[in-house]
N, C-alpha and C positions, 0 to 999 in steps of 0.2 A: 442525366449525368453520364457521361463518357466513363467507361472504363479507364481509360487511360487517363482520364484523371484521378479518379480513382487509387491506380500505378503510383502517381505523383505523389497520393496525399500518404500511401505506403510507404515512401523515400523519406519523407520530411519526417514523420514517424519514427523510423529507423535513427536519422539523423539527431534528433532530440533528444529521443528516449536511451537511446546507446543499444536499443534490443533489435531483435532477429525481422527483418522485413516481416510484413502481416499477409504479402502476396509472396506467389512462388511460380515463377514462371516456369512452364513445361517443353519439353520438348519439340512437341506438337505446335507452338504457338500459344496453345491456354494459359490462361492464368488462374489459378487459383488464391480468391480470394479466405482469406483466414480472419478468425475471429475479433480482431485489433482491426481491420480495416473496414469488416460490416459496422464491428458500431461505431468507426470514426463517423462513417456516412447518415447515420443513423442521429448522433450527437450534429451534428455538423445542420441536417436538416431542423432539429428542434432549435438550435442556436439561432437559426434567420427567421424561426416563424414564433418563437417563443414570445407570449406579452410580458416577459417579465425581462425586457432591454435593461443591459447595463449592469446589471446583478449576476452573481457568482452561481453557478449551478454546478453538480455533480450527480453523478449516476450511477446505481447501483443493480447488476443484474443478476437474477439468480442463480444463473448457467451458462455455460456457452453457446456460441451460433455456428451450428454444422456450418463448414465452410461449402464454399461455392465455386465450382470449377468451371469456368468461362473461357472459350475459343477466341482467342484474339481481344483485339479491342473493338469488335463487331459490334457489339453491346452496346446497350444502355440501360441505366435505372432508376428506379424513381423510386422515393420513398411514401408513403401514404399513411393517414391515421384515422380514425373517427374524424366527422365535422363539429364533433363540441370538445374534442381535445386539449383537454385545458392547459400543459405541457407543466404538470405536476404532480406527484404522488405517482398509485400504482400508473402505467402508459402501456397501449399494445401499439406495435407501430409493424409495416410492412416494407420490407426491400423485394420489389419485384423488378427481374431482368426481361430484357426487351431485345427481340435481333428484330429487323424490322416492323417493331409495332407488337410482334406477334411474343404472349408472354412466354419466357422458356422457362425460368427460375422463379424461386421465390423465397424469401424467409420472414417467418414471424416470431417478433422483436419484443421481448417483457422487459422491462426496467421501473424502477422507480427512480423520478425526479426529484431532485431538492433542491430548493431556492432559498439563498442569503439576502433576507429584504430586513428593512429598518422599522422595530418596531417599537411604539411607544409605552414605555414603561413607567408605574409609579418612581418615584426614588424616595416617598416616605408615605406611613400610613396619610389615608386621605379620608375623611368623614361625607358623610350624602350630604349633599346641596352646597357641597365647597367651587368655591370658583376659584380652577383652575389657575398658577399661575406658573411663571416660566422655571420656578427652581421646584415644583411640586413634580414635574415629571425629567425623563430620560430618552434617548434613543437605544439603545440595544440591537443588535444585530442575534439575527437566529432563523436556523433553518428550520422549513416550512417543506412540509411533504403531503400537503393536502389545500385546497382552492382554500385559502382565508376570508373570512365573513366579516365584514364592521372592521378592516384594518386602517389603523391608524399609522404612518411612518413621517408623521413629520410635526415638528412643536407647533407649529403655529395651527393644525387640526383640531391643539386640542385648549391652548392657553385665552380664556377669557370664557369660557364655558363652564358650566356646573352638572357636578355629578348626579346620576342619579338613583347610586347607590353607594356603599360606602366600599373602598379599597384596600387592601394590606400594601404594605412594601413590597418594591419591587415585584409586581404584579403587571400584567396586558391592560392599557385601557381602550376600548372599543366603544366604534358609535356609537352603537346601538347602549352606553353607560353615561353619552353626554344629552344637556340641552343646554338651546342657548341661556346663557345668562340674562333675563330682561330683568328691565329697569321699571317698565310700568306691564302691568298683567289686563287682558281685557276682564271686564265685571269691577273692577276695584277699583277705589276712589286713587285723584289724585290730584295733587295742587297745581292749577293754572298759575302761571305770572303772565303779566304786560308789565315790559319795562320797557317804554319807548319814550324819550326826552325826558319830561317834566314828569313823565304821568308813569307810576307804581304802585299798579294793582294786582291783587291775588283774589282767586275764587275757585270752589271746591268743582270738580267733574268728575264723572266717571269714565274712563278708559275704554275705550270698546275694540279694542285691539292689544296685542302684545306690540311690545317693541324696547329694542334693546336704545344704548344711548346713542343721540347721533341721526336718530331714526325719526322722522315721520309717522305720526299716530291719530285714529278720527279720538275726539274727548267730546263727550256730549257734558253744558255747563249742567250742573244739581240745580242753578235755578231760572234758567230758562229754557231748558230741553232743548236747547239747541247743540248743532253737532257742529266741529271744527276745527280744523289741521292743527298741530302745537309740535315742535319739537323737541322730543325726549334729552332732557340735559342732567338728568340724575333720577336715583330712585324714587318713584312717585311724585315725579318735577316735572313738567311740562313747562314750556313758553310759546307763547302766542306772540309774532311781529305783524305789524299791522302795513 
């Protein structure tokens, strides 16, 4: 990145903010880079490489950034950070200056990240093994200053699943708290049908698969051990077409 762009991003700064340019150009030619304009560059790099597109961030630093006094716009810089950088919570990042390739400057960059993502909330107590439904949960917005684990942000993650613990109100719910909802469980019996023209018959099988409704399951029959395809059309419902 050019200095002189750099210059630029100092102008528009200026221009928005209503405050004091963050460079200061010298007699010399130099310019002196100022605190407001390291960490635009700084913010500006985590903004295109950040996985968290689309979402609101802000940034919190403990101190200031000795500024940086740079001859002309000879320069260039780049910014750099760890390679598992996860572009949240505490973050160490580097501004290193360049005249030909060769490093001349340097600064290291402490902040903490925070991300405004969407997360799924109860909106009323909710009991274990309830199957979620669309007015049992919420979206909620909140910021997050650490990698989140099991996040949920969107209704349909979590409506037709069942819990598998029990929840208070307006509470987080996570993955790693659903399973699917099935309809037949492998080991447990359950009722075969034929219903094709004329002919409606039922007989008892055992399951040898989960599977929710909708779904394709093996059923071995209880009285001739044999195994074969049925589709799950309710709790403990199978159908077999021929």
């Amino acid at each position: 990145m050019k200095v002189a762009h750099l210059i630029a991003l100092g102008c528009a700064l200026f221009l928005l903010l209503g405050a004091a340019a963050p460079w200061v150009p010298e007699a010399s030619g130099a310019v002196t880079m100022e605190n407001a304009a390291l960490r635009a560059v700084v913010e500006q790099h985590i903004r295109e490489r950040t996985p968290w597109k689309g979402c609101e961030m802000r940034f919190d630093y403990p101190g200031e950034i000795r500024k940086v006094v740079l001859p002309g716009d000879r320069f260039s810089c780049r910014v750099t950070s760890a390679p598992s950088q996860p572009y949240i919570g505490s973050s160490i990042f580097f501004i290193r200056f360049y005249d030909k390739g060769v490093l001349v400057a340097e600064r290291r960059v402490r902040l903490t990240i925070e991300v405004l993502v969407d997360v799924v909330m109860s909106s009323r107590g909710l009991e274990r093994g309830r199957e979620i439904g669309q007015e049992d949960v919420t979206i909620v917005k909140k910021w997050l200053r650490r990698p989140p684990r099991n996040l949920l942000s969107r209704i349909t993650d979590v409506v037709g699943k069942k819990l598998t613990a029990a929840v208070g109100p307006n509470r987080e719910i996570r993955g790693n708290m659903l399973r699917e909802a099935y309809a037949v469980k492998r080991g447990e019996p359950v009722r075969i049908l034929v219903d094709e023209g004329p002919i409606h018959l039922s007989a008892t099988g055992i399951c040898q698969e989960n599977g929710s409704e909708g779904s394709i399951v093996r059923v071995q029959n209880a009285s001739s051990r044999k195994v074969i395809y049925a589709l799950v059309i309710g709790d403990s419902l199978v159908k077999v077409d021929f």
